[in-house]
PyMOL Python script that loads the backbone (N, CA, C, O; Angstrom):
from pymol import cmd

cmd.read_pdbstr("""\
ATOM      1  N   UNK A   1     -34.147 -30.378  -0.890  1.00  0.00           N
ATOM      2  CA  UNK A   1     -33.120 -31.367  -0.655  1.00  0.00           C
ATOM      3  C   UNK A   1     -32.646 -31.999  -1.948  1.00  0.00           C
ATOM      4  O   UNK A   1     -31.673 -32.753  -1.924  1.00  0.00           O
ATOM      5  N   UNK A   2     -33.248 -31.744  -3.010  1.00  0.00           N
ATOM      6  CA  UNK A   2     -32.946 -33.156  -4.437  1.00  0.00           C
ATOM      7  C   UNK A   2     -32.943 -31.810  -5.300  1.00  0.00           C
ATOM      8  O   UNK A   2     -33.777 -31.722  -6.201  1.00  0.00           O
ATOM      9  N   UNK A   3     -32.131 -30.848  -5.095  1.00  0.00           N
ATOM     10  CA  UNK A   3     -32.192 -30.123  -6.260  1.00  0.00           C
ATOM     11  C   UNK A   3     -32.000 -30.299  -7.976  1.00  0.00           C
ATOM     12  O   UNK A   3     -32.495 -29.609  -8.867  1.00  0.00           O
ATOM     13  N   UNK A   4     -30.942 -31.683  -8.096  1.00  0.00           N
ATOM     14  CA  UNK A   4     -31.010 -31.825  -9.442  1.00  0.00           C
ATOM     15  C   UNK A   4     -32.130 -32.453  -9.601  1.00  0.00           C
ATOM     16  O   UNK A   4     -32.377 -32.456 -10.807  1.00  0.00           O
ATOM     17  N   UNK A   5     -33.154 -33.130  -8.857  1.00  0.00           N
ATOM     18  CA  UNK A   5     -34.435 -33.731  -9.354  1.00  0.00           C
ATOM     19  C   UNK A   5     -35.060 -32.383  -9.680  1.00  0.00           C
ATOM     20  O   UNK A   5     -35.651 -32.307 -10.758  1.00  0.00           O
ATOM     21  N   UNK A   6     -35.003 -31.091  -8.740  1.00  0.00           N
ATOM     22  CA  UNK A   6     -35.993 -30.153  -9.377  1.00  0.00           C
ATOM     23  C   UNK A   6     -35.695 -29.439 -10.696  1.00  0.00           C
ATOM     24  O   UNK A   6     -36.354 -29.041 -11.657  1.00  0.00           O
ATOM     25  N   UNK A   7     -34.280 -29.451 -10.282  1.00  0.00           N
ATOM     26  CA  UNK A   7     -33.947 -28.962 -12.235  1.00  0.00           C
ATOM     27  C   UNK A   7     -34.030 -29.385 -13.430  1.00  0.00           C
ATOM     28  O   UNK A   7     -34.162 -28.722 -14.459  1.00  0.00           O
ATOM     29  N   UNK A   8     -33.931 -30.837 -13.259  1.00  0.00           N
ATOM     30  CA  UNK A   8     -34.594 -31.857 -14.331  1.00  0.00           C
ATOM     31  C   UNK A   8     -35.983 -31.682 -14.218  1.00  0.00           C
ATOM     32  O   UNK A   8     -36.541 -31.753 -15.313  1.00  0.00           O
ATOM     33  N   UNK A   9     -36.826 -31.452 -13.144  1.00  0.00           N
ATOM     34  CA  UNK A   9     -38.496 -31.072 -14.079  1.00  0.00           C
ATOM     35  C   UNK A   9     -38.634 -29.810 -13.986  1.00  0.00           C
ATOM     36  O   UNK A   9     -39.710 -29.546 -13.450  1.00  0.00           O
ATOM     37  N   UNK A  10     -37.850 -28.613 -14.349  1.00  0.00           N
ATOM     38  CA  UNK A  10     -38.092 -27.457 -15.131  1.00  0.00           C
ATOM     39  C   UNK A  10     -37.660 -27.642 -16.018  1.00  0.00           C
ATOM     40  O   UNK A  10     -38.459 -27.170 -16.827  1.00  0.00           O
ATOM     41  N   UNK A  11     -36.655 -28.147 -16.678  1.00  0.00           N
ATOM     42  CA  UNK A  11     -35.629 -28.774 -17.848  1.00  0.00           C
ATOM     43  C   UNK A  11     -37.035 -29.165 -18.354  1.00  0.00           C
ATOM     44  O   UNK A  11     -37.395 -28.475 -19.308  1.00  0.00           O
ATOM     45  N   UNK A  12     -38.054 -30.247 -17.887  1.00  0.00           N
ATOM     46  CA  UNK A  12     -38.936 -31.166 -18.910  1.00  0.00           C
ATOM     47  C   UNK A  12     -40.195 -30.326 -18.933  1.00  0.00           C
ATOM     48  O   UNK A  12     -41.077 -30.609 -19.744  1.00  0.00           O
ATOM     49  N   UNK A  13     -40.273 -29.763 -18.471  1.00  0.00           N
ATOM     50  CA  UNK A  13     -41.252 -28.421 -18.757  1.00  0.00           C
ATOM     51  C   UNK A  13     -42.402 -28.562 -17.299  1.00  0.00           C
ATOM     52  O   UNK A  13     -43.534 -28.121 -17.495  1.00  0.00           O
ATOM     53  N   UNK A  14     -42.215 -28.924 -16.452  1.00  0.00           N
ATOM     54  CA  UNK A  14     -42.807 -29.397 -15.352  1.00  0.00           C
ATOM     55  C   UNK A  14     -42.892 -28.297 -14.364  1.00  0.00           C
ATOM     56  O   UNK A  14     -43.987 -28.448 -13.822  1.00  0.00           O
ATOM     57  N   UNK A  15     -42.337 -27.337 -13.888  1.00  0.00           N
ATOM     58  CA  UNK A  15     -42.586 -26.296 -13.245  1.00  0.00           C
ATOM     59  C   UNK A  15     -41.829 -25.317 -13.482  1.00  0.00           C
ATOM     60  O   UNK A  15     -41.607 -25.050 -14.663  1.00  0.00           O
ATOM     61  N   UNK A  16     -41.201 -24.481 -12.394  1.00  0.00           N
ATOM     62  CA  UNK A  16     -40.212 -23.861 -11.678  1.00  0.00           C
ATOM     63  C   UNK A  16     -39.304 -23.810 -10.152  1.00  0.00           C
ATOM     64  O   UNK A  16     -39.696 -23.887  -8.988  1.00  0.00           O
ATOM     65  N   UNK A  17     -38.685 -23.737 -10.418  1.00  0.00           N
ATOM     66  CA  UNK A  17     -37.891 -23.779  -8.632  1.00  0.00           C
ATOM     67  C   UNK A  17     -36.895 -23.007  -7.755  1.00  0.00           C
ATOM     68  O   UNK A  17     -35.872 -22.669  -8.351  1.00  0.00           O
ATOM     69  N   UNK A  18     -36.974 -22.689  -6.575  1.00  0.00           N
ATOM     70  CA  UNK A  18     -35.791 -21.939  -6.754  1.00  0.00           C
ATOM     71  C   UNK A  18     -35.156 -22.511  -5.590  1.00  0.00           C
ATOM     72  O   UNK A  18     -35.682 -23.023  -4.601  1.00  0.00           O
ATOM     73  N   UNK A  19     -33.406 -22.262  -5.994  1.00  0.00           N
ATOM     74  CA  UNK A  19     -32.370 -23.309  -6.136  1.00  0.00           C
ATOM     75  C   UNK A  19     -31.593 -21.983  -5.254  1.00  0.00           C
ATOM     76  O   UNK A  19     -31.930 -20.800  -5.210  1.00  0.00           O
ATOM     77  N   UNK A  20     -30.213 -22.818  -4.463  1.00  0.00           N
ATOM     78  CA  UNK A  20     -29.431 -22.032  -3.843  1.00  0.00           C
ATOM     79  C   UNK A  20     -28.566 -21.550  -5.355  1.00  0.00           C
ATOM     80  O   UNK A  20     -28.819 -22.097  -6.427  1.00  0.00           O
ATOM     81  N   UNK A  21     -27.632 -20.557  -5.224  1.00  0.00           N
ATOM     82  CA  UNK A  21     -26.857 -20.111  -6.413  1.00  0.00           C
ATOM     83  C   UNK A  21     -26.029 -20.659  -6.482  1.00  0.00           C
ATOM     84  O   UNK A  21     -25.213 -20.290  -7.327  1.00  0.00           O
ATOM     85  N   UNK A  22     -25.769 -21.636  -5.814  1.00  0.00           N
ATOM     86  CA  UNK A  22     -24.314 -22.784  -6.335  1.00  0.00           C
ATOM     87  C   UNK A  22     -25.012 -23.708  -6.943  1.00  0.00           C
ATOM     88  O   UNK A  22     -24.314 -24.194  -7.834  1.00  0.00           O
ATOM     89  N   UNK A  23     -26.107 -24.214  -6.895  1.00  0.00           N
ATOM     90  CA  UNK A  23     -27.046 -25.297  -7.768  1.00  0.00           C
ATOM     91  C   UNK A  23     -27.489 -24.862  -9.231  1.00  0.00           C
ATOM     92  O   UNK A  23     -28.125 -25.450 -10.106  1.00  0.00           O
ATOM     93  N   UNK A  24     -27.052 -23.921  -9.176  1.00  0.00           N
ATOM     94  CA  UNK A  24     -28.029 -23.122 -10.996  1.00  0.00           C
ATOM     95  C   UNK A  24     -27.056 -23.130 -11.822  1.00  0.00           C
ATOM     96  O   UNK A  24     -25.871 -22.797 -11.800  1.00  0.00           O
ATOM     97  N   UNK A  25     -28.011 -23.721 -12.801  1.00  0.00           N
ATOM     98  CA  UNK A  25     -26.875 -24.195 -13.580  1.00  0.00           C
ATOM     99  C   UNK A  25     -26.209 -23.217 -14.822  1.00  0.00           C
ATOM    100  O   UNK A  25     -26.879 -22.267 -15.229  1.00  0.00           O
ATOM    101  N   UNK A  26     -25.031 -23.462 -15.328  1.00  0.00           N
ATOM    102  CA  UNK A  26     -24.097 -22.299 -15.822  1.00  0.00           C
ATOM    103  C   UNK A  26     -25.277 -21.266 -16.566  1.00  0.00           C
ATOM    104  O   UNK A  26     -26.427 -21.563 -16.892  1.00  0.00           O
ATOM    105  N   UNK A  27     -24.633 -20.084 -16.695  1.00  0.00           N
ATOM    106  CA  UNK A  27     -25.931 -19.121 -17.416  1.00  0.00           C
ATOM    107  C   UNK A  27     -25.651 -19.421 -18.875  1.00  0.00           C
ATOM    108  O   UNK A  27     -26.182 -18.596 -19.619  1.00  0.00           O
ATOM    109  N   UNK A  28     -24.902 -20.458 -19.545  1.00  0.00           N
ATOM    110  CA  UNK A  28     -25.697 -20.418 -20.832  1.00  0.00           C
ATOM    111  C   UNK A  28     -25.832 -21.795 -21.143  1.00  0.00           C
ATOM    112  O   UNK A  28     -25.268 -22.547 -21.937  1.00  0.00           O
ATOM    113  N   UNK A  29     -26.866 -21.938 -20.177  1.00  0.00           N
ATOM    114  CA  UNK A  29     -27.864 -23.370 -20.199  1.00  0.00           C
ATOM    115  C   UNK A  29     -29.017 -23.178 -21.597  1.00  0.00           C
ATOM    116  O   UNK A  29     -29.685 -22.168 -21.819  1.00  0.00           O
ATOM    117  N   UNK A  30     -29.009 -24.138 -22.216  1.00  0.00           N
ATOM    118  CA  UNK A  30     -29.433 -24.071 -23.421  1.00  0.00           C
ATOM    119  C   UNK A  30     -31.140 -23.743 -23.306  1.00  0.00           C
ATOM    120  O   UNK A  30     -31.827 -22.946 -23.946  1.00  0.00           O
ATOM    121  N   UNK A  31     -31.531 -24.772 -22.140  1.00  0.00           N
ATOM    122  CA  UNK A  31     -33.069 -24.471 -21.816  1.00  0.00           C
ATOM    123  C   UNK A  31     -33.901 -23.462 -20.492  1.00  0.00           C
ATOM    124  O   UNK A  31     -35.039 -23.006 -20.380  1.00  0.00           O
ATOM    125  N   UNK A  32     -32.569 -23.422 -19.570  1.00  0.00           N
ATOM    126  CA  UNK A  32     -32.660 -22.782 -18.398  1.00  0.00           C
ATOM    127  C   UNK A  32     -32.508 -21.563 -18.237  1.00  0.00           C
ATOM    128  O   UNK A  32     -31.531 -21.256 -18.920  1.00  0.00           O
ATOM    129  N   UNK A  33     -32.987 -20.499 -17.624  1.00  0.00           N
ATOM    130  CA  UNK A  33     -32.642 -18.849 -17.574  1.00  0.00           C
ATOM    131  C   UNK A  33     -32.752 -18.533 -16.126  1.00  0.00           C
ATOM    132  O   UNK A  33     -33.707 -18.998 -15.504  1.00  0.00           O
ATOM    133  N   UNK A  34     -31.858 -17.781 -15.517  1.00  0.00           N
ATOM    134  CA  UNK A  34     -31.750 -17.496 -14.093  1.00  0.00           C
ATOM    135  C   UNK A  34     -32.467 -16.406 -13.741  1.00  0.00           C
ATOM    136  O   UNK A  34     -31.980 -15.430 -14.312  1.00  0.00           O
ATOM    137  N   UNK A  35     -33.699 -16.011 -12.851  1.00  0.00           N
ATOM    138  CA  UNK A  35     -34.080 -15.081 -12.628  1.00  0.00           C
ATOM    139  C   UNK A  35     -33.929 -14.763 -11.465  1.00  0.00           C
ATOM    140  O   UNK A  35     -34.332 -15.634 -10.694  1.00  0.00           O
ATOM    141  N   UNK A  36     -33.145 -13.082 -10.565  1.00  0.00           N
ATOM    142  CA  UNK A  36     -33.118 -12.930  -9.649  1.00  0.00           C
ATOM    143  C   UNK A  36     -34.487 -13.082  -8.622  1.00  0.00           C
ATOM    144  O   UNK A  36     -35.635 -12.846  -9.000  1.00  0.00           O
ATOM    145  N   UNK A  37     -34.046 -13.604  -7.004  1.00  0.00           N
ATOM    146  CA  UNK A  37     -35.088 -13.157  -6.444  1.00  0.00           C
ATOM    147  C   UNK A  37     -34.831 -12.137  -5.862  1.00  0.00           C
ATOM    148  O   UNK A  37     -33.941 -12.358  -5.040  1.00  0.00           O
ATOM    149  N   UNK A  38     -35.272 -10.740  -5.858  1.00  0.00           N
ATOM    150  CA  UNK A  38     -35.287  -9.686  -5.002  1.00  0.00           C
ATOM    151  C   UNK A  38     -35.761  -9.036  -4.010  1.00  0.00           C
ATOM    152  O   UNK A  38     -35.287  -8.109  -3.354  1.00  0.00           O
ATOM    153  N   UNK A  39     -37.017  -9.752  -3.928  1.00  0.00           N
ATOM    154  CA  UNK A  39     -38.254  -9.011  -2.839  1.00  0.00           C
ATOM    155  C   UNK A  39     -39.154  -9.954  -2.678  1.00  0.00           C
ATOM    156  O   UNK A  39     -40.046 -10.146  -3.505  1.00  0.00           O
ATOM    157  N   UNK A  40     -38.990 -10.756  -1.417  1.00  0.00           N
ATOM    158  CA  UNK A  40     -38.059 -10.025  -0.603  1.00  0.00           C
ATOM    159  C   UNK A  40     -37.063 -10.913  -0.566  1.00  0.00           C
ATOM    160  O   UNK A  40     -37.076 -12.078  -0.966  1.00  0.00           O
ATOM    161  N   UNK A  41     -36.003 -10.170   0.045  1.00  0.00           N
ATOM    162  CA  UNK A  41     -34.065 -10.634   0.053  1.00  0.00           C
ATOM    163  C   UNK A  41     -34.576 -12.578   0.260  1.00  0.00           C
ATOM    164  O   UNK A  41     -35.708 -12.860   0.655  1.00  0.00           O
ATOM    165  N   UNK A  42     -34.006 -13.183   0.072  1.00  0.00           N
ATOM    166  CA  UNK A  42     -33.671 -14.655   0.278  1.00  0.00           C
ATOM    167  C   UNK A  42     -32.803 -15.171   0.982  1.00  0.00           C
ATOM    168  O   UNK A  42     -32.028 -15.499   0.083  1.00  0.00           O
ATOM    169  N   UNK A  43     -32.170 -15.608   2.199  1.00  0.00           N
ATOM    170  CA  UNK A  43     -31.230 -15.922   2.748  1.00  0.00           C
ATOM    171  C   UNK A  43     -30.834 -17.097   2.970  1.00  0.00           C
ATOM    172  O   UNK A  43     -31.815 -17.826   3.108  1.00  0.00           O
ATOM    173  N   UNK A  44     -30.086 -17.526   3.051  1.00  0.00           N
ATOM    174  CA  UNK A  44     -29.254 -19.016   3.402  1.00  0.00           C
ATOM    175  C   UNK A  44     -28.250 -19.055   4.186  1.00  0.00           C
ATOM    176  O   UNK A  44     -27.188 -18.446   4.057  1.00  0.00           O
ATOM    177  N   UNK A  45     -28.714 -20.113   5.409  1.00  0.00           N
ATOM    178  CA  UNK A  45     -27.542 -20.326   6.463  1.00  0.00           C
ATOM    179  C   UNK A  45     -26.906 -21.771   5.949  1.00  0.00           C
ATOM    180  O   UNK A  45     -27.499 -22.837   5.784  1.00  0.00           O
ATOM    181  N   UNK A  46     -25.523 -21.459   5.754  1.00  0.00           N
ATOM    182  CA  UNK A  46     -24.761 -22.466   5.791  1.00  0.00           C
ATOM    183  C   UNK A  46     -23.115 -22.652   6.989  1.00  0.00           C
ATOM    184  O   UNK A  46     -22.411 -21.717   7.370  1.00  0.00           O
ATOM    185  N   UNK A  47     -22.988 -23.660   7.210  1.00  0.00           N
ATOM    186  CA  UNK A  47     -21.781 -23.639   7.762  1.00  0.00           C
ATOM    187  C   UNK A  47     -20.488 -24.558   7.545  1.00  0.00           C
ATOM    188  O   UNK A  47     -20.614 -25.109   6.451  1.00  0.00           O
ATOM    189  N   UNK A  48     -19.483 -24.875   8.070  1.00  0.00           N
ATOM    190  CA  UNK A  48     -18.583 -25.915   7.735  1.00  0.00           C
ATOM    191  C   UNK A  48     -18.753 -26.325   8.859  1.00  0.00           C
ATOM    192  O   UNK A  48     -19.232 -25.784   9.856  1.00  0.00           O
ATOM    193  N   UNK A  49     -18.088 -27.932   8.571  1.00  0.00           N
ATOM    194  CA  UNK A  49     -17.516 -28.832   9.470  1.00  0.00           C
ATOM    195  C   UNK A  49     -16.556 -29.712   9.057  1.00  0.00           C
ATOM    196  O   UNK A  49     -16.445 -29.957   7.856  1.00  0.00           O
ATOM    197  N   UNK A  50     -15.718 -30.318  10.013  1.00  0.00           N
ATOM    198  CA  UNK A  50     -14.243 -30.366   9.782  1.00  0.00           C
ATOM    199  C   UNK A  50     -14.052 -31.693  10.967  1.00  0.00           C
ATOM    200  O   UNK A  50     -14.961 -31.931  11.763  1.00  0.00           O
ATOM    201  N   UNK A  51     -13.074 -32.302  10.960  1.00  0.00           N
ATOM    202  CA  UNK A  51     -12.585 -33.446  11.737  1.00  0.00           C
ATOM    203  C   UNK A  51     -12.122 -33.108  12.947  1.00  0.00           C
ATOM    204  O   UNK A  51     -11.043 -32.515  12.918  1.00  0.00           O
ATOM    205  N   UNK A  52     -12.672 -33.327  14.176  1.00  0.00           N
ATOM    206  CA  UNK A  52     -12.207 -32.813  15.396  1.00  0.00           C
ATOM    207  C   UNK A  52     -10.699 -33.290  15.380  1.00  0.00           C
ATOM    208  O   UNK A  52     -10.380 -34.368  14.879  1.00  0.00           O
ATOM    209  N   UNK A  53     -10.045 -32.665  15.797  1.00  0.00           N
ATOM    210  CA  UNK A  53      -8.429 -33.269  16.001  1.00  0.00           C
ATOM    211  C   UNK A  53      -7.536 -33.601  14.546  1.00  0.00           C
ATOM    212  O   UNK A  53      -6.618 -34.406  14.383  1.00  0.00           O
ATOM    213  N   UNK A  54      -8.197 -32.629  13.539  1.00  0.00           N
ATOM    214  CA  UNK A  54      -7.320 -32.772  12.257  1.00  0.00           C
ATOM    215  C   UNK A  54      -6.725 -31.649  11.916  1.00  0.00           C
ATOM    216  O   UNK A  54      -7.504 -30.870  12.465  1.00  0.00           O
ATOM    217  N   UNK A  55      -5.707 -30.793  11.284  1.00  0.00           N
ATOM    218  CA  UNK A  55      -5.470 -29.748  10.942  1.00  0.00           C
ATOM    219  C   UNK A  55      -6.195 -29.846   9.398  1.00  0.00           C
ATOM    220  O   UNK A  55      -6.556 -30.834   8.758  1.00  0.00           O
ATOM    221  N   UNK A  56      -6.244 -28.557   9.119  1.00  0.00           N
ATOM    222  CA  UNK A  56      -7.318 -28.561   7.732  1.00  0.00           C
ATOM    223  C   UNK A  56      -5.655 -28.140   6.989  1.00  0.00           C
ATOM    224  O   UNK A  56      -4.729 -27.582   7.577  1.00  0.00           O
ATOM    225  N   UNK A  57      -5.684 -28.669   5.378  1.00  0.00           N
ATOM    226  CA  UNK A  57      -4.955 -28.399   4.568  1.00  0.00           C
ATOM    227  C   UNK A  57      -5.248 -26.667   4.415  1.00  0.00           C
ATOM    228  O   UNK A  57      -6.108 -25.949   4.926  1.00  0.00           O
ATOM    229  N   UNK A  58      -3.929 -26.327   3.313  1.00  0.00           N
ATOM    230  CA  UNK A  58      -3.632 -25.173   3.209  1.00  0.00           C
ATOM    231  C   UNK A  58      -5.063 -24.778   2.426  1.00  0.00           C
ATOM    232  O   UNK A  58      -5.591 -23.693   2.669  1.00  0.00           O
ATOM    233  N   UNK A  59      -5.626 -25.664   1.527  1.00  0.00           N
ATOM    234  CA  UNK A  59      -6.654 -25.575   0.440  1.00  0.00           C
ATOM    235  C   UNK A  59      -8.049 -25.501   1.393  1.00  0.00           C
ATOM    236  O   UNK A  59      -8.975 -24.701   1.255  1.00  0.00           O
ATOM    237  N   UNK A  60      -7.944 -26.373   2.211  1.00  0.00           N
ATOM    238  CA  UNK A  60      -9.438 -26.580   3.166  1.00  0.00           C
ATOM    239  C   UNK A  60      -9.579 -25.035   3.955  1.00  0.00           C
ATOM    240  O   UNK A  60     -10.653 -24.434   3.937  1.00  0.00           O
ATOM    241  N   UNK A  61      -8.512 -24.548   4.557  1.00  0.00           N
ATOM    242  CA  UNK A  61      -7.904 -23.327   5.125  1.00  0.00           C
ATOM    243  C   UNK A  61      -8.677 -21.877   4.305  1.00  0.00           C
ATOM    244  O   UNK A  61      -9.443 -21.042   4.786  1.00  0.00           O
ATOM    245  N   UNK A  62      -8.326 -21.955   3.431  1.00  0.00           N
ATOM    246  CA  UNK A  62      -9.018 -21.282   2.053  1.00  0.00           C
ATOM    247  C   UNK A  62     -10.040 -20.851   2.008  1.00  0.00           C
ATOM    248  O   UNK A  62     -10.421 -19.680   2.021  1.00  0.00           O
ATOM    249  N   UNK A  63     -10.963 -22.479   1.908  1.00  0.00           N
ATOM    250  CA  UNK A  63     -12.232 -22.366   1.957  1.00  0.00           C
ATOM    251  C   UNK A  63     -12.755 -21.835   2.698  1.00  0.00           C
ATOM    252  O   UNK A  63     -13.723 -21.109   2.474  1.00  0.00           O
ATOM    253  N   UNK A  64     -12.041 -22.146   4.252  1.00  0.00           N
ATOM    254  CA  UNK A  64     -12.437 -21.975   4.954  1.00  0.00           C
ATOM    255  C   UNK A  64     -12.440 -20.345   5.001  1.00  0.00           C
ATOM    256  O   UNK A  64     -13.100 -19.995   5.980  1.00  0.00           O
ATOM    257  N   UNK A  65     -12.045 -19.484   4.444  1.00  0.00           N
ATOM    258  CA  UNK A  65     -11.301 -17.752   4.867  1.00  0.00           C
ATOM    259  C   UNK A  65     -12.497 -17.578   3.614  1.00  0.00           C
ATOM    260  O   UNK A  65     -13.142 -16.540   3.765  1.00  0.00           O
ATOM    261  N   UNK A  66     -12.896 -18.370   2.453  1.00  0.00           N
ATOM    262  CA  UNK A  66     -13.803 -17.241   1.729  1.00  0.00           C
ATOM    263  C   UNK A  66     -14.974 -17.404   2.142  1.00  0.00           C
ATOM    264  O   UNK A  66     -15.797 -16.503   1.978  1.00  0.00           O
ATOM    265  N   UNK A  67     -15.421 -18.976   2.976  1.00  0.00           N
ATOM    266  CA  UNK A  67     -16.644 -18.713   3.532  1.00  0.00           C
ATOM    267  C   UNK A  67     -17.412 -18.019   4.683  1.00  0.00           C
ATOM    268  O   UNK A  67     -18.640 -18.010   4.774  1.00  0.00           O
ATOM    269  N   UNK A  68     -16.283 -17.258   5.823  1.00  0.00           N
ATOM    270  CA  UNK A  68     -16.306 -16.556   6.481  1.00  0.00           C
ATOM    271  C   UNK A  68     -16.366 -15.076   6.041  1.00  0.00           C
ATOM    272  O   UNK A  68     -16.726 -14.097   6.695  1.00  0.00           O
ATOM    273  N   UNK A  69     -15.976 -15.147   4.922  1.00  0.00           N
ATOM    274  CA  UNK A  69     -15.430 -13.732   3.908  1.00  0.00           C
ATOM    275  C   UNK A  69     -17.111 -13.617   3.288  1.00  0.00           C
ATOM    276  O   UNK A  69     -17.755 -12.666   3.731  1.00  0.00           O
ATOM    277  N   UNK A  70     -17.779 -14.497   2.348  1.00  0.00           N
ATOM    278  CA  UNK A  70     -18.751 -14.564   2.030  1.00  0.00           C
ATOM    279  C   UNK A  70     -20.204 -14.069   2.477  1.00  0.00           C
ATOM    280  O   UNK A  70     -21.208 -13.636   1.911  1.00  0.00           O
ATOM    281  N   UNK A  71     -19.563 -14.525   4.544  1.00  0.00           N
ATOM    282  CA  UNK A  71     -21.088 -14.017   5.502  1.00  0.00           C
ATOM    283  C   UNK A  71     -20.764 -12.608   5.284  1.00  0.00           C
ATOM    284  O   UNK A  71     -21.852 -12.033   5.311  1.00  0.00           O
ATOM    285  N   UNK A  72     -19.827 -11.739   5.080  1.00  0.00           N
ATOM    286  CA  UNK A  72     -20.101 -10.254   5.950  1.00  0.00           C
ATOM    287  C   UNK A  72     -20.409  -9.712   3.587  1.00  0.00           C
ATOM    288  O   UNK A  72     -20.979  -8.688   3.209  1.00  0.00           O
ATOM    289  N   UNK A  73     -19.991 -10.467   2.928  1.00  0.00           N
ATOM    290  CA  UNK A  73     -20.627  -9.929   1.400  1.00  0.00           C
ATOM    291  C   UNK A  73     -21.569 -11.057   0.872  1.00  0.00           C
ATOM    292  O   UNK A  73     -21.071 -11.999   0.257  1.00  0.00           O
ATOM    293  N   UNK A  74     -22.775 -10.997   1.070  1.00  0.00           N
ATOM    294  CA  UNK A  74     -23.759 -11.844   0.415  1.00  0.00           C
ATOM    295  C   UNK A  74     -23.902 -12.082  -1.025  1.00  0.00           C
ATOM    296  O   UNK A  74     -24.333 -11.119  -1.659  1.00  0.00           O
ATOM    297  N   UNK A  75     -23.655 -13.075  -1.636  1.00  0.00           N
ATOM    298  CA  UNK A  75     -23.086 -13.180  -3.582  1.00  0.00           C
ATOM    299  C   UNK A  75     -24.942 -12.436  -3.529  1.00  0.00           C
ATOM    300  O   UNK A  75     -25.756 -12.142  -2.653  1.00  0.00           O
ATOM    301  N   UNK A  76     -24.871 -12.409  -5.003  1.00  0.00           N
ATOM    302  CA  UNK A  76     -25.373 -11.680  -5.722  1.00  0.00           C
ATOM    303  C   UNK A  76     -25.882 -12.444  -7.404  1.00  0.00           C
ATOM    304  O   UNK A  76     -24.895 -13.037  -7.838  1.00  0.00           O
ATOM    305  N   UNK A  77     -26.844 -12.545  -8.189  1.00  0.00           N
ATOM    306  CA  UNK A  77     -26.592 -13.165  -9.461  1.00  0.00           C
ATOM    307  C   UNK A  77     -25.229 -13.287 -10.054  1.00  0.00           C
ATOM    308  O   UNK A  77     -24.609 -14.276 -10.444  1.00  0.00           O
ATOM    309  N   UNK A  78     -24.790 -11.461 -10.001  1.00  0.00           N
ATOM    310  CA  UNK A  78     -23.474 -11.481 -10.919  1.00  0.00           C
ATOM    311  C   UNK A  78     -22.453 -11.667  -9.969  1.00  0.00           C
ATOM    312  O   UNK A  78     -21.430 -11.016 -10.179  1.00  0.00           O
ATOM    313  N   UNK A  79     -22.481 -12.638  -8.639  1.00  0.00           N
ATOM    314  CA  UNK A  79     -21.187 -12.741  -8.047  1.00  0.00           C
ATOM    315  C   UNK A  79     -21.008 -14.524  -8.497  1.00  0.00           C
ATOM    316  O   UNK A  79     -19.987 -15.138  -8.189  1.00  0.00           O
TER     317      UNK A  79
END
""", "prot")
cmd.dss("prot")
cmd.show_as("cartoon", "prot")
cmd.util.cbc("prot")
cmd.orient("prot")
């Protein structure tokens, strides 16, 4: 749940953690290095939610089409 608390104590030399891939921070973090997990696969359920009785902007719309787009191609390090 407090992922920047866990990245600040690998940052201070305090452990390791592993973080969804939108939380990791850019790959040329001065102290940090990204290592895939591969085995076994790692998964994450996420979903949206939205204002009953609102139309979503053209931009929210978007989001909405790559995160549906996203379930059927699972990112990857290099995505």
């Amino acid at each position: 749940r407090h992922v920047t608390t866990m990245i600040g104590l690998v940052e201070a030399g305090l452990g390791v953690a592993a973080v969804p891939l939108m939380a990791m921070p850019a790959e040329d973090h001065p102290i940090l290095t990204r290592v895939p997990l591969t085995d076994p696969q790692v998964m994450r359920s996420v979903g949206l939610i939205k204002r009953r009785g609102r139309t979503l902007t053209p931009a929210a719309l978007e989001l909405e089409r790559l995160v549906v787009e996203m379930k059927v191609q699972p990112a990857t390090l290099n995505n």
